[in-house]
N, C-alpha and C positions, 0 to 999 in steps of 0.2 A: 695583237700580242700573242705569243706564244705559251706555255703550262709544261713545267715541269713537275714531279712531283714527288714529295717523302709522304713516311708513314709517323704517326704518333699514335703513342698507345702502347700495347703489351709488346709489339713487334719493336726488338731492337735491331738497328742494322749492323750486320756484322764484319768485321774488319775487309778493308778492300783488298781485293785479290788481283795481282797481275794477271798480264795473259802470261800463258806458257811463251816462253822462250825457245822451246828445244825443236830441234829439226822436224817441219813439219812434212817432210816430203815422204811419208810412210806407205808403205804396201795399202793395198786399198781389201775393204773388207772381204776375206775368200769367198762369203757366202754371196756377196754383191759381185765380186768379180766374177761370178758362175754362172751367178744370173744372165750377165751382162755377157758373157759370151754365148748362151744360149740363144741370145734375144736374134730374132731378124727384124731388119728396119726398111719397109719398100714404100713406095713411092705411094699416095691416095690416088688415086681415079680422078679422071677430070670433074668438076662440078657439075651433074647434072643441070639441062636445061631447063628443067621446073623449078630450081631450087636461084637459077641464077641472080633469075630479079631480087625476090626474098634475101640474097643476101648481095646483095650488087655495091653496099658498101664496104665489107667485109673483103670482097672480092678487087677492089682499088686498093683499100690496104693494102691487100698482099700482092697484089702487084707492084705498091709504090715504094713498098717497101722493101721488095727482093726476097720475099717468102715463099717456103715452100710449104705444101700438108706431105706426112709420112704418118706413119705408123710400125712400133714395135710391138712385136709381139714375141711371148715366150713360152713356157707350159704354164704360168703362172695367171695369162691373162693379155692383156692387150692396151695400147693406150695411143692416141689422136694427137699429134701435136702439130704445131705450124715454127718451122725452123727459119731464122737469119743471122747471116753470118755477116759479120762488120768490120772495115777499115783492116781489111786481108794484108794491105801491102806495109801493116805496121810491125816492127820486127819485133820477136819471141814470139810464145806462145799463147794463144786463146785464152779468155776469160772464159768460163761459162755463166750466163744469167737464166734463170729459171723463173717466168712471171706466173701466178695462179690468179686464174680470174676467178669472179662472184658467180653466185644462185643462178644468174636470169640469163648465164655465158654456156653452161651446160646441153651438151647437144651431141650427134655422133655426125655432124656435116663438114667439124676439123674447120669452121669459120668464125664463130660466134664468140670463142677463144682470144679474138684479135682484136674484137667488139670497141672493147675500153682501156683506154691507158698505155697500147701496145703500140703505137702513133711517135707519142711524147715518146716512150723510150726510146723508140730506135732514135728517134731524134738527139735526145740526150747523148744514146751511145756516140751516135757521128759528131755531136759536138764535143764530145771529150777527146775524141780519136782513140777512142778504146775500140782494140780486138778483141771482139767477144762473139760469142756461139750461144743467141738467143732463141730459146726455148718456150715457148707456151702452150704448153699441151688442154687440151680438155677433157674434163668429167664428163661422165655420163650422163644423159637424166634422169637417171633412176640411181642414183648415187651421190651424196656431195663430198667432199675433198676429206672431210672429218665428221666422225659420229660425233662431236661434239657443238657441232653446229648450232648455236642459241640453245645452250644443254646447261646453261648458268654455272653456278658454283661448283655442283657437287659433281658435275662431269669431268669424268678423270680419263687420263692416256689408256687409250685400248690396249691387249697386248700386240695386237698385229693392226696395222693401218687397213685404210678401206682397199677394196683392191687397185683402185685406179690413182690412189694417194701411192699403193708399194710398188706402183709403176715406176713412179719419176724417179727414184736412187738408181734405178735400172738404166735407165735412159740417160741419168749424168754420166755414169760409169761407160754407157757404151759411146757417149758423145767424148770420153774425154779419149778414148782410143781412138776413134775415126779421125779427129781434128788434130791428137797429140795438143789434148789443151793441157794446162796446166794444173793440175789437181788441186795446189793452193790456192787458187783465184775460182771456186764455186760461191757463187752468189743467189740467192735466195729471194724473190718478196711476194706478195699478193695480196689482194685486198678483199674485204666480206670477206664471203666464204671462203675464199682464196688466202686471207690474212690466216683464218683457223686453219687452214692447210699446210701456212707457212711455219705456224708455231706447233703444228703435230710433225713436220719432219725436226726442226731446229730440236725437240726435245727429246727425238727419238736420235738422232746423229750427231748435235752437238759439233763439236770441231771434229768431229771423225770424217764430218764429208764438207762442211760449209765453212767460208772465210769468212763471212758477214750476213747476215738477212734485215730484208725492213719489213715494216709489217704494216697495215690501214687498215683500220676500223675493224679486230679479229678477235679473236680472245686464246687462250690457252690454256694451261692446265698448270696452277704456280706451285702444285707440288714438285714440280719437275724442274724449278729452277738450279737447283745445285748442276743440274747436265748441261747447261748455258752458263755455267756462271764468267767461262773463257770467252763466250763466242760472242764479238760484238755485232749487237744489235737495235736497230732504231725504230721506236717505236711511235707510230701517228695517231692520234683518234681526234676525231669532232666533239667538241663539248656538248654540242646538242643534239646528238645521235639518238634516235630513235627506234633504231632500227637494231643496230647492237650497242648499248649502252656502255658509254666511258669511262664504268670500273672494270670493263672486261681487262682493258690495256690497264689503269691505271694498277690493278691489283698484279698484272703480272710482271711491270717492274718494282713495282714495291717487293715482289717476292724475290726478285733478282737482284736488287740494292740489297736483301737481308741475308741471301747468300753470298755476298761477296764482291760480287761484280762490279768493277770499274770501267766498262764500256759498253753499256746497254743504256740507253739515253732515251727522253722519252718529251715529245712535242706534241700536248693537245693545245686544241685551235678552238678558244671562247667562239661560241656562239655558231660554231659550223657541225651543218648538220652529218647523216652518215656518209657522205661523200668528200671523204677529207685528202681522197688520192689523187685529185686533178693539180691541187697547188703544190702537194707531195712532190708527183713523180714531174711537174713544172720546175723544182726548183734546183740549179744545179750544183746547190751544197750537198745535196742529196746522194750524189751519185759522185760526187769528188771523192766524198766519204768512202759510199762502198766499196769505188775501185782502189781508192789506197788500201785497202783490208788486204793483208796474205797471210793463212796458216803459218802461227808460232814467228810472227814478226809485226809487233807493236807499231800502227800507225799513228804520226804525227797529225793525223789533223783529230780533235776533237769537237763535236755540235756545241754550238752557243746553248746553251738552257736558260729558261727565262724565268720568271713566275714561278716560285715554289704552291702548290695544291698540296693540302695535308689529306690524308685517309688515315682514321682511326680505325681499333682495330678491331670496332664492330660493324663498320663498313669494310673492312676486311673479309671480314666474316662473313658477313651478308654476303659478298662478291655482286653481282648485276641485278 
C-alpha cells in the first residue's frame, strides 16, 4: 500500500492553484546563458588501469549503456558528468533528464555517478521511446550536492548553491544548445543526497528551468514552497527510513499543498526502509508521468494517491 498525506492542525491548506497556462517557451536566464557559454565541455581521459578493476562495474554500465564521461568547466568551477543520449531516431526535440546520485556515489573518477539507479533509467527511457539527453553528473568528495544534507528543520535555502550543485543549471543550459533540446521538457530527480540536491535546484529555479522533478528519500527547505507551487512534482519516501526520516518529504508536501499546489503528489511506501528508489525509478507510472510534464501546458495524466497520513502541526514544527 501506498501513503499519501494531509496536515491537520494550525496549517490550513490553501486554495488550489493551477499551473500557469502562458507560453512557456521563454528566453533562458542571461546570467545562466553567460554562464553556459563560457563553459567548455571535453572529453574525460580514458580510465586509468589501477582504477579499472575498482570500478569494472561501473565501467559495463557505461559501456551497456552508450555513455560517455565529460566535463564542463568555466571560471566558476568544474563538474564530472557521465552523458546518454536515447532513441535519436524519434522525431522533435530532446528531453533533458538530469539524475543526482547519494553520499557513497561522490568521487572525481566520473564512475561511481552511474553506481545506482542509472541501469533502470536508461532502461525506462528506451522503454518509453523517449528522446532524452541523460545526464548524471558527480559531487565531489569533499562536497555534498546541499548544505542542508540531514540539517533537519531549521536548515534553510543558502543564498548561493554548493559549487558543484551551481554547476548543473550550467550544464542543462549548455546541453540544451549542443543537442537543440527542448527547453520545456527539463526533467529533474535524485535520490539521498541527490533527492536534497533535487529540491535545492526545484526551489531555487522553479518553472524558470524545470518541467517536472521527482524526488527519493530527500528533504528540502518548505519555506520555499510558494516558488514550486506551479512546478509539478512527485514526491517518494520509505516509511521506515532511518537514514533520512519520513517528515523530511511528508512536511515538504504538506508545505506545498498549503501553498496552493495541485500537482506535487506524494507516495510513501509503509514499512520500506531508506531505499525507496529501486521500486521508484522500476515503475513506469513513474516516468509516463514525467515525460508528459511541459513548461506552462497542464498534463493529463495525474498519480493514484492512496492512504491519507495526517501530520499535525506540531510534528510540523518539529520537522525530522
Amino acid at each position: 500500500m501506498r501513503k499519501t498525506i494531509c496536515m491537520l492542525g494550525g496549517i490550513m491548506l490553501g486554495a488550489l492553484a493551477a499551473c500557469s497556462t502562458e507560453s512557456a517557451s521563454r528566453p533562458p536566464d542571461p546570467a545562466l546563458l553567460a554562464a553556459a557559454d563560457a563553459a567548455v565541455v571535453t572529453a574525460d581521459e580514458p580510465v586509468p588501469e589501477r582504477l579499472q578493476r575498482q570500478f569494472a562495474r561501473e565501467l559495463r554500465i557505461l559501456n551497456e549503456n552508450n555513455m560517455t564521461r565529460e566535463t564542463i568547466r568555466n571560471d566558476e568551477g568544474s563538474l564530472r558528468y557521465c552523458q546518454g543520449v536515447y532513441n535519436e531516431d524519434q522525431p522533435g526535440r530532446p528531453a533533458i533528464l538530469v539524475f543526482l546520485h547519494g553520499i557513497g556515489e561522490r568521487g572525481s573518477e566520473n564512475l561511481a555517478n552511474i553506481r545506482l539507479a542509472v541501469p533502470e533509467i536508461v532502461k525506462r527511457i528506451r522503454d518509453a521511446g523517449q528522446k532524452v539527453v541523460l545526464l548524471a553528473p558527480q559531487c565531489p568528495a569533499d562536497q555534498l550536492w546541499s548544505t542542508r544534507h540531514r540539517g533537519g528543520p531549521e536548515a534553510r535555502l543558502t543564498e548561493k548553491p554548493r559549487p558543484a550543485l551551481g554547476m548543473v543549471p550550467v550544464l542543462i543550459q549548455k546541453k540544451i544548445q549542443e543537442f537543440d533540446a527542448d527547453p520545456d521538457r527539463v526533467y529533474i530527480t535524485g535520490l539521498s543526497l541527490g533527492g536534497y540536491g533535487t529540491w535545492d535546484l526545484m526551489e531555487r529555479y522553479g518553472t524558470g528551468l524545470f518541467a517536472a522533478g521527482v524526488t527519493c528519500s530527500g528533504g528540502g527547505d518548505p519555506a520555499q514552497a510558494e516558488k514550486m507551487k506551479d512546478l509539478p512534482i512527485w514526491i517518494f519516501h520509505g516509511e521506515a527510513d532511518q537514514t533520512l526520516p519520513v517528515m523530511l518529504s511528508r512536511r515538504m508536501y504538506a508545505a506545498l499543498k498549503e501553498a496552493g499546489s495541485d500537482v506535487a503528489f506524494y507516495t510513501e511506501y509503509p514499512g520500506v526502509p531508506h531505499d525507496c528508489w529501486t521500486r521508484t525509478y522500476q515503475n513506469p507510472e513513474v516516468w509516463n508521468w514525467l515525460f508528459s510534464q511541459k513548461r506552462g501546458v497542464r498534463s493529463g495524466i495525474r498519480p493514484e494517491q492512496g492512504e491519507v497520513v495526517n501530520v499535525t502541526q506540531e510534528e510540523f514544527d518539529a520537522g525530522a
